[in-house]
DSSP file (Angstrom, degrees, kcal/mol; ACC not computed):
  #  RESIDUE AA STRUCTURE BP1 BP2  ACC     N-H-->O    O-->H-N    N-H-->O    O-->H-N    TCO  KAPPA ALPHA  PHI   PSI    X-CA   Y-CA   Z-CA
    1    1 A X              0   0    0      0, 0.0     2,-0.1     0, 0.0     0, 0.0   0.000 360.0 360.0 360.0 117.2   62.9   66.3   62.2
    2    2 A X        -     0   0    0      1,-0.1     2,-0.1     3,-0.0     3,-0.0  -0.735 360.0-107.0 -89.0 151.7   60.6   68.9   60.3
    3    3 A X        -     0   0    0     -2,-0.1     2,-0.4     1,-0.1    -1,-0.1  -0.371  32.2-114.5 -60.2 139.8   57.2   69.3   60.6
    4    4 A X        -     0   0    0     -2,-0.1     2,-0.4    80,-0.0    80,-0.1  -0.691  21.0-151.4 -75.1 139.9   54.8   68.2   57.8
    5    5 A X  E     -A   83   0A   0     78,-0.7    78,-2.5    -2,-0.4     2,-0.5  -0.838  11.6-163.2 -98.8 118.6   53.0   70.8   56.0
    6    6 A X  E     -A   82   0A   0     -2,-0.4     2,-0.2    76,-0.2    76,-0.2  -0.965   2.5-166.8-137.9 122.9   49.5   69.6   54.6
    7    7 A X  E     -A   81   0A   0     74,-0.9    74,-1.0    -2,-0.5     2,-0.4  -0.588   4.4-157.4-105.1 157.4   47.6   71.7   52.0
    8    8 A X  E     +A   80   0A   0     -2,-0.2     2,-0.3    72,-0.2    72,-0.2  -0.991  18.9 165.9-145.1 127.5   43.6   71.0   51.0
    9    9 A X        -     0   0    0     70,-1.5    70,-0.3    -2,-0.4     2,-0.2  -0.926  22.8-143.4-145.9 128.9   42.6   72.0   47.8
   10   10 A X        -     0   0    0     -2,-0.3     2,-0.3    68,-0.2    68,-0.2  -0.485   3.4-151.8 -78.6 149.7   39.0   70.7   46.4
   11   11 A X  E     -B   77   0A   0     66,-3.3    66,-1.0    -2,-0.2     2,-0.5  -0.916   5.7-148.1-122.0 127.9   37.9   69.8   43.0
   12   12 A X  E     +B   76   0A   0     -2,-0.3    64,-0.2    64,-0.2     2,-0.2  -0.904  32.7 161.4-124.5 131.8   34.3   70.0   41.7
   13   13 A X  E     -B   75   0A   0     62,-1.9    62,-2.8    -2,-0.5     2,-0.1  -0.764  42.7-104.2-148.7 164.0   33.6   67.5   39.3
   14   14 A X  E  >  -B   74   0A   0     -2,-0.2     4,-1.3    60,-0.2     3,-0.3  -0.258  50.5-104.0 -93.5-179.9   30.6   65.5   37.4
   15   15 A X  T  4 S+     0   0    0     58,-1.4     3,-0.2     1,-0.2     4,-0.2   0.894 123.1  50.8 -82.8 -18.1   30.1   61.9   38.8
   16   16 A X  T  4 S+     0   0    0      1,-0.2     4,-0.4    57,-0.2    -1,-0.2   0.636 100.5  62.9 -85.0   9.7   31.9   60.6   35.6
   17   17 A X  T  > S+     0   0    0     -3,-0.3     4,-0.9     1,-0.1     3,-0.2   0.846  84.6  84.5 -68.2 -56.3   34.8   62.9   35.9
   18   18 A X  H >X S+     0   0    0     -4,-1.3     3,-3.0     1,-0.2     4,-1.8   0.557  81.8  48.1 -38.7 -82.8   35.8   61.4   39.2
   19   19 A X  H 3> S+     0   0    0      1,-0.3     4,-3.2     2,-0.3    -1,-0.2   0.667 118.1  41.4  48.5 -94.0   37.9   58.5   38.6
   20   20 A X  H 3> S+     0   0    0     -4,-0.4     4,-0.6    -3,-0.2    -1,-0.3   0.547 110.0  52.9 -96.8  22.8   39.9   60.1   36.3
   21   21 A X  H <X S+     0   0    0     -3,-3.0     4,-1.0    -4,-0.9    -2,-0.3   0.833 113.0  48.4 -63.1 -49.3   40.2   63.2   38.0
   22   22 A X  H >X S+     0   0    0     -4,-1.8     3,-1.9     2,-0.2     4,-1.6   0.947 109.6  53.7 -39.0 -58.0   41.4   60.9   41.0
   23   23 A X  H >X S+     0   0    0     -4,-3.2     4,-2.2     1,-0.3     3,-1.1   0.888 108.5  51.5 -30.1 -62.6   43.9   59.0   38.6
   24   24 A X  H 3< S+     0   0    0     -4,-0.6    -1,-0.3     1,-0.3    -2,-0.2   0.369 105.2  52.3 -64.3 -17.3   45.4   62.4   37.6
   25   25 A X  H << S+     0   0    0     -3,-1.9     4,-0.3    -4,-1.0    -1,-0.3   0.583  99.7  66.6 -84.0 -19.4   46.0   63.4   41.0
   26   26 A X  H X< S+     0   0    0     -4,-1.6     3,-1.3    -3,-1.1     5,-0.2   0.965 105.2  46.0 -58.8 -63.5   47.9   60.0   41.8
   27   27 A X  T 3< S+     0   0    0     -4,-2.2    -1,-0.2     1,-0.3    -3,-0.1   0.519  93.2  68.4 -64.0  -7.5   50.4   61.0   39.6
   28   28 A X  T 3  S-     0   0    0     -4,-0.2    -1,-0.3     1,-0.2    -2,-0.2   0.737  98.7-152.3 -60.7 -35.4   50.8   64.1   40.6
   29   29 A X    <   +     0   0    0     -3,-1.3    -1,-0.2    -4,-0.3     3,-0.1  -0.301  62.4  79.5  89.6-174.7   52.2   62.6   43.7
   30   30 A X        +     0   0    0      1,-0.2    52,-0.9    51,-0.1     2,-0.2   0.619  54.9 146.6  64.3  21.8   52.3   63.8   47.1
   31   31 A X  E     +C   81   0A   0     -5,-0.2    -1,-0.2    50,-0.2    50,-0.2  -0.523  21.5 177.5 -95.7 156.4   48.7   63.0   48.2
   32   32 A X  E     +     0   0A   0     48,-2.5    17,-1.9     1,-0.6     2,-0.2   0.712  68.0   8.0-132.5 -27.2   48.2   62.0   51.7
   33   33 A X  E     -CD  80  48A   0     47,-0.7    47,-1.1    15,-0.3    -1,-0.6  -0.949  54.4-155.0-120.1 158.4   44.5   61.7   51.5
   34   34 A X  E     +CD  79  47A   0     13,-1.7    13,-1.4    -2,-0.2     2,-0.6  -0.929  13.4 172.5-118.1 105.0   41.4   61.6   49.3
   35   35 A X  E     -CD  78  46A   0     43,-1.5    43,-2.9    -2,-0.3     2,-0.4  -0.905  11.1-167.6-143.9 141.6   37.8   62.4   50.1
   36   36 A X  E     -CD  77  45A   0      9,-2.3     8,-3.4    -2,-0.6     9,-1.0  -0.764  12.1-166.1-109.5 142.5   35.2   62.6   47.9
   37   37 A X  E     -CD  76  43A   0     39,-5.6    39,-1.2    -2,-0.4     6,-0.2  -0.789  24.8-106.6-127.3 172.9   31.7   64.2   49.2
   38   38 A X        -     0   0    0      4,-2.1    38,-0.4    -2,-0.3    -1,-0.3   0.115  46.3 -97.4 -64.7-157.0   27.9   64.2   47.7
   39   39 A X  S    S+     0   0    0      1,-0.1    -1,-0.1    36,-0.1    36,-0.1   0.144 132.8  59.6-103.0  25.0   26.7   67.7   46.2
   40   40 A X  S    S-     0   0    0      2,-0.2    -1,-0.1     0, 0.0    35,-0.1   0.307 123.8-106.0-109.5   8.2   25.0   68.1   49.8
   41   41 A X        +     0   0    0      1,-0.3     2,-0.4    35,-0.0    -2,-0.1   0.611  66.0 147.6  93.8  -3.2   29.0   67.8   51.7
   42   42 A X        -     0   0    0      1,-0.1    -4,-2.1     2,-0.0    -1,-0.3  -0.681  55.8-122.2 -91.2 152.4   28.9   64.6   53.0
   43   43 A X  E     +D   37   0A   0     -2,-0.4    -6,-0.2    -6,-0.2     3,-0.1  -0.324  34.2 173.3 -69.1 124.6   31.8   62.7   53.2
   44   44 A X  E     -     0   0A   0     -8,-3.4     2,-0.4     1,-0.4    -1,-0.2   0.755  69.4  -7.6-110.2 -33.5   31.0   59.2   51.1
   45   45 A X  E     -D   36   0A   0     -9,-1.0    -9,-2.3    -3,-0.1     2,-0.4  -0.953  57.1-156.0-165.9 168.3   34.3   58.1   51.4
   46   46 A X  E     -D   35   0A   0     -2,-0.4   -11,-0.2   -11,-0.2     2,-0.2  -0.795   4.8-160.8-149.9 119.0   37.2   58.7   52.3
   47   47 A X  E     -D   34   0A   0    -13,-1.4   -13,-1.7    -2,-0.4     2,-0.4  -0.455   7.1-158.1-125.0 119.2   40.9   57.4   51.3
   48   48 A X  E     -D   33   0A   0    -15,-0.2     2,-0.5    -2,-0.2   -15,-0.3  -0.888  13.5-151.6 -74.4 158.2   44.2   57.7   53.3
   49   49 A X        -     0   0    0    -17,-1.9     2,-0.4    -2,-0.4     5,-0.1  -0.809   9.6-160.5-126.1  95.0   47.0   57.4   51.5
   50   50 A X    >   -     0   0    0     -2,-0.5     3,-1.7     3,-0.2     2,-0.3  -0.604  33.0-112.5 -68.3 108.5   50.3   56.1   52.8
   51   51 A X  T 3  S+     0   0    0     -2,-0.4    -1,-0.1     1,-0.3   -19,-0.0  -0.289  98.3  23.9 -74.1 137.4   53.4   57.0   50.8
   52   52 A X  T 3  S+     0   0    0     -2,-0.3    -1,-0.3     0, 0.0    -2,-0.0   0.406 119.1  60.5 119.8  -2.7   55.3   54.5   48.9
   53   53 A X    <>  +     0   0    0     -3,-1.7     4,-1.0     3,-0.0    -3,-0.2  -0.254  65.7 123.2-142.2  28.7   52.0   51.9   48.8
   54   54 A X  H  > S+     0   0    0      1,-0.2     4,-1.2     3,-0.2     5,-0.2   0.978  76.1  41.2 -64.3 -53.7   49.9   54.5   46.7
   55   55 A X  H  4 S+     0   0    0      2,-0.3     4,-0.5     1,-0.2    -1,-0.2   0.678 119.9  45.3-103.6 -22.8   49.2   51.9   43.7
   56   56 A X  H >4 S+     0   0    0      2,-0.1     3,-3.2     1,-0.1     4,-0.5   0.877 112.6  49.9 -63.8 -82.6   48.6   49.1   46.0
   57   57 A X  H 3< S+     0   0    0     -4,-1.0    -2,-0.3     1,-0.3    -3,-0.2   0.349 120.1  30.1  28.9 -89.7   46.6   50.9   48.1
   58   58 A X  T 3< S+     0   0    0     -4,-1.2    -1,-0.3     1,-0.2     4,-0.2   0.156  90.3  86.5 -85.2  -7.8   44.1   52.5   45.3
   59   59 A X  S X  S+     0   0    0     -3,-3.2     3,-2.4    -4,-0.5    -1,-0.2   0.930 101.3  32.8 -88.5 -69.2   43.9   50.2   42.8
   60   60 A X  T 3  S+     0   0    0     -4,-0.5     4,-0.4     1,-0.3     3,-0.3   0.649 114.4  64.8 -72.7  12.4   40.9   48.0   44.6
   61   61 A X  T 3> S+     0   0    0      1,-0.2     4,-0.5     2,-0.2    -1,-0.3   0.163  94.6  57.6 -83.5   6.0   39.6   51.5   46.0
   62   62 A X  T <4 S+     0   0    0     -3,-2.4    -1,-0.2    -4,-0.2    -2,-0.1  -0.412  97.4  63.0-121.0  47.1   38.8   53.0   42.0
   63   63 A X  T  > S+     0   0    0     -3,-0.3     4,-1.5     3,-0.0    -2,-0.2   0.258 114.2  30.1-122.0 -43.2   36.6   50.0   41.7
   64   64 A X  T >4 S+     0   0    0     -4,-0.4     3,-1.7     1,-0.2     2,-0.9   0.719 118.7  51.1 -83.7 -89.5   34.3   51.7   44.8
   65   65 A X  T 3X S+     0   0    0     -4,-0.5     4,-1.8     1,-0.4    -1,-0.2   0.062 109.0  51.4-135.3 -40.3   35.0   55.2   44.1
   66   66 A X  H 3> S+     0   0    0     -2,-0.9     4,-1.7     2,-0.2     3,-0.4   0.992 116.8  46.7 -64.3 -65.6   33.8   54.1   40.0
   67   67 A X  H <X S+     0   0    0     -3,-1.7     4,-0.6    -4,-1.5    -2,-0.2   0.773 114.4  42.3 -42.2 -48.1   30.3   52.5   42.1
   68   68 A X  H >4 S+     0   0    0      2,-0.3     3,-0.7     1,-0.2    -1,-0.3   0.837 112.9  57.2-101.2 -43.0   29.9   55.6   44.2
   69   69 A X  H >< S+     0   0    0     -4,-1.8     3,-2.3    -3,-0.4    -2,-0.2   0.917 107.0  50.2  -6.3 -83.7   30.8   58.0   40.6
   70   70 A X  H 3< S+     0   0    0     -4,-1.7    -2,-0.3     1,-0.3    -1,-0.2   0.711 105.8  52.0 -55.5 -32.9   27.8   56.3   38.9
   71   71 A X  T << S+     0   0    0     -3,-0.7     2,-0.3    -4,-0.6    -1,-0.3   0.463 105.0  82.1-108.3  -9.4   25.5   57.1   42.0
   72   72 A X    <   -     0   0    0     -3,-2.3     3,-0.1     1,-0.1   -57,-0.1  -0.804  49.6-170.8-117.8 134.0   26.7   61.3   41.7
   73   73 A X  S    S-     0   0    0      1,-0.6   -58,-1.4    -2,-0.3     2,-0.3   0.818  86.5 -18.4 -78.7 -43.7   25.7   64.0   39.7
   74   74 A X  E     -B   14   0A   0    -60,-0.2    -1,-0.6   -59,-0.1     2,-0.3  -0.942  65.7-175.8-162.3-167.2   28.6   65.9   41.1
   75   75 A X  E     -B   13   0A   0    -62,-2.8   -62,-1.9    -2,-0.3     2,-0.4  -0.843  30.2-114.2-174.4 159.9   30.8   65.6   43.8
   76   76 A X  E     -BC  12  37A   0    -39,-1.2   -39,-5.6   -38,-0.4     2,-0.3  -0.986  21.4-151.4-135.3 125.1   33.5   67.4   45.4
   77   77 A X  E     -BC  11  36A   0    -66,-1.0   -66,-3.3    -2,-0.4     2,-0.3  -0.868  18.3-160.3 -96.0 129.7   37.0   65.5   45.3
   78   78 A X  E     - C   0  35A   0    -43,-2.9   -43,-1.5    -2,-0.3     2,-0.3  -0.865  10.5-171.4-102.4 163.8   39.1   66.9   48.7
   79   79 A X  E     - C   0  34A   0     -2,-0.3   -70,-1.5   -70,-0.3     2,-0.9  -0.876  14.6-157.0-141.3 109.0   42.7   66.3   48.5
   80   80 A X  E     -AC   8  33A   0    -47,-1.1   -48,-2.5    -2,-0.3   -47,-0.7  -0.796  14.8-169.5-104.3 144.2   45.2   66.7   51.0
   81   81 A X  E     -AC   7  31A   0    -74,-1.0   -74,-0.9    -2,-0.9   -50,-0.2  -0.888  19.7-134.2-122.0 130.3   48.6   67.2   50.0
   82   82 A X  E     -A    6   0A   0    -52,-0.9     2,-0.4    -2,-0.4   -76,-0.2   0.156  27.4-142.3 -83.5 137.2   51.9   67.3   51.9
   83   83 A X  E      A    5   0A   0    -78,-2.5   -78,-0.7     1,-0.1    -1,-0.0  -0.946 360.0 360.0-100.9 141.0   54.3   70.3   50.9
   84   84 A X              0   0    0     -2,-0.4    -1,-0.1   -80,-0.1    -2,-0.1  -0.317 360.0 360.0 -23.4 360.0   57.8   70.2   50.7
């Protein structure tokens, strides 16, 4: 059994950017979590992501994540993602 590997790489983005920055990182694949912070760092919300139930998962989670968007001037999307 190998060890998982987990990379964190941030995004800074305007609050109507988010969404479909997020989108665009689904497909990239490999996400194991999402967390999106204000512009002071705190964490507003924050997403785990189980693979193989990503589209279930997210789909009613871009409905808050759109709510939380409108409320931000920008925002820092975190992402971690598992290496291979």
């Amino acid at each position: 059994m190998s060890e998982e590997k987990v990379r964190t790489e941030e995004f800074q983005v305007k609050g109507e950017e988010i969404v479909a920055k997020i989108k665009e990182l689904l497909h990239e694949g490999d996400i194991r979590r999402v967390i999106i912070k204000n512009e002071d760092g705190r964490t507003l919300i924050d997403i785990p992501l189980t693979i193989g139930v990503v589209g279930v998962l997210v789909a009613p989670q871009l409905a808050a994540i759109g709510a939380i968007a409108a409320l931000l001037t920008h925002g820092t999307i975190v992402v971690e993602k598992i290496e291979n």
